[in-house]
N, C-alpha and C positions, 0 to 999 in steps of 0.2 A: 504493500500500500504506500512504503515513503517514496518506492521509486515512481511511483505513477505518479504523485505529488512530484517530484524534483523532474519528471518529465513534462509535466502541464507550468511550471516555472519554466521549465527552459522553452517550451513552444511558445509564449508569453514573452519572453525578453523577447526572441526575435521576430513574433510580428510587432513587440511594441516601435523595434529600430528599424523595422522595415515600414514600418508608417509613417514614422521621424522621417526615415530618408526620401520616402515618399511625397510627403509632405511641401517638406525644405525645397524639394528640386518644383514642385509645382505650385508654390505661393511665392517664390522669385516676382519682386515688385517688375522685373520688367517685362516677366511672361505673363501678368497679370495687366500692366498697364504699361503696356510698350511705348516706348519714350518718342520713336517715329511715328508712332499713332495721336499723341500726344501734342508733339511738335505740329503736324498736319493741323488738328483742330485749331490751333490757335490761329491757323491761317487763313479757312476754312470762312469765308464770307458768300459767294458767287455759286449759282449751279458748277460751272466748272470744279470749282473749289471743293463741293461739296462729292461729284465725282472722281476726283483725285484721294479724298479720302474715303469712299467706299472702296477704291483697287488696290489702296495702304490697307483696309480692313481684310482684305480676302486673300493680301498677299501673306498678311500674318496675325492667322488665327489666335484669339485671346479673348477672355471674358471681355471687357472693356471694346475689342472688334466688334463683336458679335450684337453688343448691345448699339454701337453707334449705328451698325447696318443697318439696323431693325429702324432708328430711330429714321432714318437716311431712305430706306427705301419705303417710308408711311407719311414721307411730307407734305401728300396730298392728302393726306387724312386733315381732319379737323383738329385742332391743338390737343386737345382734352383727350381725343381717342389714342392720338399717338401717344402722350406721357402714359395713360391707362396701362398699352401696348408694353410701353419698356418697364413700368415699373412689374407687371406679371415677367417679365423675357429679364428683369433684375434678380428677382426672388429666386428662379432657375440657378441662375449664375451664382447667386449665393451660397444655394444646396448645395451647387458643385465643387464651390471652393472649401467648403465646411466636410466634405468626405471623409473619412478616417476619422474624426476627430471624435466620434462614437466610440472608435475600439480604445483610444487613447482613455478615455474617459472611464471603461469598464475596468481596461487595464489598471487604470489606478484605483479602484476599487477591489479587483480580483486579487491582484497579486500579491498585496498582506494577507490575504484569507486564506488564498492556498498554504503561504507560508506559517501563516499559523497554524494550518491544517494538517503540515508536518511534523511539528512541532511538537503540538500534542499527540499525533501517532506515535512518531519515535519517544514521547518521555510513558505513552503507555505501555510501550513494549520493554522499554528501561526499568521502568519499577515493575512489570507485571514477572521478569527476571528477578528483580530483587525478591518480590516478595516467596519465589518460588525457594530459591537459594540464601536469602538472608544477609544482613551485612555483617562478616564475622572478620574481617582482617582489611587493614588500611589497605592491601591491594583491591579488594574489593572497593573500597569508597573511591578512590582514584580512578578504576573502572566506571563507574556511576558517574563521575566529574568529567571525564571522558566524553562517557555517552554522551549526557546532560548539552554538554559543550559543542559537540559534533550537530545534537538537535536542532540547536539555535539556530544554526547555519541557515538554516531553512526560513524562520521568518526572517534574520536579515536580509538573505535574498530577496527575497519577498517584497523589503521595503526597497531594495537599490533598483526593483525595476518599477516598483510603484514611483516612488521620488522622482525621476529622469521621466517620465511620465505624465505627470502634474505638469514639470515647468512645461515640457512640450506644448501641451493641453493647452494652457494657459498662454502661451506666447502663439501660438497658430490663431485661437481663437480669437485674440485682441487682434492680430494679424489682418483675418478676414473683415475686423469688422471697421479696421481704417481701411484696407484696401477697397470696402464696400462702401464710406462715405467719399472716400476719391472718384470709384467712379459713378454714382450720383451725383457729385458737384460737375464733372466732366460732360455728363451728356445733361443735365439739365441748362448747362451755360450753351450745349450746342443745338439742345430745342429750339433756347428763350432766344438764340440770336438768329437761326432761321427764321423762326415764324413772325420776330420784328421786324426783319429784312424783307416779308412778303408784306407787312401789313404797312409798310411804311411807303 
């Protein structure tokens, strides 16, 4: 039973680092909000202009692409339908970047439990020995300090991959949720100056 424990820890660290790695390589602010995509808007006044940046959007796929498309190819919509439009085609994009952050989340709940889970396996089979055998000789107690010691292992574990977990957890999540007021400041300034530029 402690190795099926010490094996559901170790399956456990490495989806928690293979989420981390996961993660890190796909909330990169500039695969989220490509800085050529970025530079375009700002320049972005003219039909033309507004064509130059949908063939920047397509040339390089990115939440922040995807949503100026949407906004870019619904111009002839009515103001209100198109914001409607991105702000559902936002929510999407958000789910997407928010992925993983579920396992991270359990993981930091699961993997003290499993380790304590071991913990008290191995200290019930430690004393369930003692009480068979008895403690009659300082080798025995030093045997017992042994075990005892050897147990532990287990909830530490437990907490080194809960700990690295958390901060993950917690630095992706804040992560997503600037990367997600960027780009709602981004395509709301590229709505409000199209549909001025028509109305004026």
């Amino acid at each position: 039973m402690e190795t099926v424990v010490k094996i559901l820890l170790g399956v456990t660290s490495v989806i928690g680092l293979g989420v981390i790695g996961w993660r890190l390589w796909t909330l990169r602010w500039n695969h989220v909000v490509p800085t050529v995509i970025t530079s375009s808007l700002t320049q972005c006044h003219t039909a033309d202009d507004v064509a130059t940046l949908r063939a920047i959007c397509e040339q390089n796929p990115s939440p922040l692409g995807r949503l100026l498309l949407r906004a870019a190819n619904h111009l002839d919509w009515p103001k209100a339908d198109n914001v409607l439009s991105l702000e559902t085609a936002a929510r999407h994009e958000i789910v997407r970047l928010e992925r993983g952050l579920v396992v991270l989340e359990i993981i930091v709940g699961i993997a003290p439990l499993l380790g304590l889970v071991g913990t008290i396996i191995g200290m019930i089979a430690v004393f369930g020995d003692l009480g068979q055998t008895g403690l009659n000789t300082v080798n025995d107690a030093s045997k017992l300090a042994s075990g005892i010691s050897y147990i532990l292992w287990t909830t530490l574990i437990g907490l080194l991959i809960s700990i690295p977990s958390l901060i993950a957890w917690s630095y992706f999540t804040k992560k997503v949720e600037v990367l997600a007021v960027e780009m709602e400041a981004l395509c709301e300034e590229f709505v409000r100056t199209q549909y001025r530029d028509k109305n004026s």
